[in-house]
C-alpha positions as CSV (number, residue, x, y, z in Angstrom):
1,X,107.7,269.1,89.8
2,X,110.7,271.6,89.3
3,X,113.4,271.2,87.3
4,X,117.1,271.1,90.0
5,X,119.5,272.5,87.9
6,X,119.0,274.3,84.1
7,X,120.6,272.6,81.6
8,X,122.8,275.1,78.6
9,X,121.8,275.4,75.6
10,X,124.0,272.8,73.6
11,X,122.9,270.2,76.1
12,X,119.2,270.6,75.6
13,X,120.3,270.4,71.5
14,X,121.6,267.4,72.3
15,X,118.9,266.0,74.4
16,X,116.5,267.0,71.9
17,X,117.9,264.6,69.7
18,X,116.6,261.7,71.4
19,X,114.9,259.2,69.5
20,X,112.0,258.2,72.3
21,X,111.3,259.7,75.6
22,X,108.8,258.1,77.0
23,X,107.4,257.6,81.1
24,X,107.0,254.8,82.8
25,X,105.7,253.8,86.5
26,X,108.7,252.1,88.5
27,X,107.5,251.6,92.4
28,X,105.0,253.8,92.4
29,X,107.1,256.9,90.7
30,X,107.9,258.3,87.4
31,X,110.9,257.2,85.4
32,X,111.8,258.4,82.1
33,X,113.3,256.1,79.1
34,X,116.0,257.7,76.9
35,X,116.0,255.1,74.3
36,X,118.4,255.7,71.0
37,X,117.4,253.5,68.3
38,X,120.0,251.6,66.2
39,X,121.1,249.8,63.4
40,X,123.6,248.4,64.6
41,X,124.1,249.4,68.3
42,X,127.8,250.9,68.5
43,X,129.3,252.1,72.0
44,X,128.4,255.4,70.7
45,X,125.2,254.4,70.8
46,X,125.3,253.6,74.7
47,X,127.0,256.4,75.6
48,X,124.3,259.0,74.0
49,X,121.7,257.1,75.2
50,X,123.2,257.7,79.0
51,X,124.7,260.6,78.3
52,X,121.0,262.2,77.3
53,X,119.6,260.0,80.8
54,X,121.8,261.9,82.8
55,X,121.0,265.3,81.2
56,X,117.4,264.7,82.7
57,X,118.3,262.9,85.7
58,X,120.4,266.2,86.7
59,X,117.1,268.0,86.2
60,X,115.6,266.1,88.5
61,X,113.4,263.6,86.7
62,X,114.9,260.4,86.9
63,X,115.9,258.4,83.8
64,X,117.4,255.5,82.3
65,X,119.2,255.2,79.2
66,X,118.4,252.4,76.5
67,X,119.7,251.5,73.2
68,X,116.6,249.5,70.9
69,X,118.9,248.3,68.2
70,X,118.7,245.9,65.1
71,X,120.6,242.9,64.4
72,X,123.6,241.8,66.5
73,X,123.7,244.0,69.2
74,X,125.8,241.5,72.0
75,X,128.8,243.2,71.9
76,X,126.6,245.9,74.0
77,X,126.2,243.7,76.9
78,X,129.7,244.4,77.9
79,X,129.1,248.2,78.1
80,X,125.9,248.0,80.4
């Protein structure tokens, strides 16, 4: 598999950050998990989790973004 387009240097920083990367098998092809883990699952949260997704998704290995959080996390719902 090749990478599309070369992220810059701050953006790998960033992506480098993530809490889990893992793979999984969606329809018969790979899909990556960007999961940010949280206390208490802010927006910010959210946004770095698909903000890191996207990183990898413009590389060409598709992603989704996911926030694992602890204790009330409804408030999220709203930003999915």
């Amino acid at each position: 598999m090749s990478i599309a387009s070369k992220p810059g240097e701050a953006t790998l920083a960033d992506l480098l950050r993530t809490d889990i990367v893992a793979t999984a098998n969606h329809a018969g092809q790979p899909v990556h998990l960007v999961v940010e883990v949280s206390r208490t699952g802010h927006s910010s949260d959210v946004h770095r989790a698909a903000r890191r997704a996207a990183t990898l998704t413009a590389a060409g290995l598709p992603a989704i973004g996911l926030v694992a959080c602890q204790g009330d996390c409804a408030m999220m719902g709203s930003l999915a």
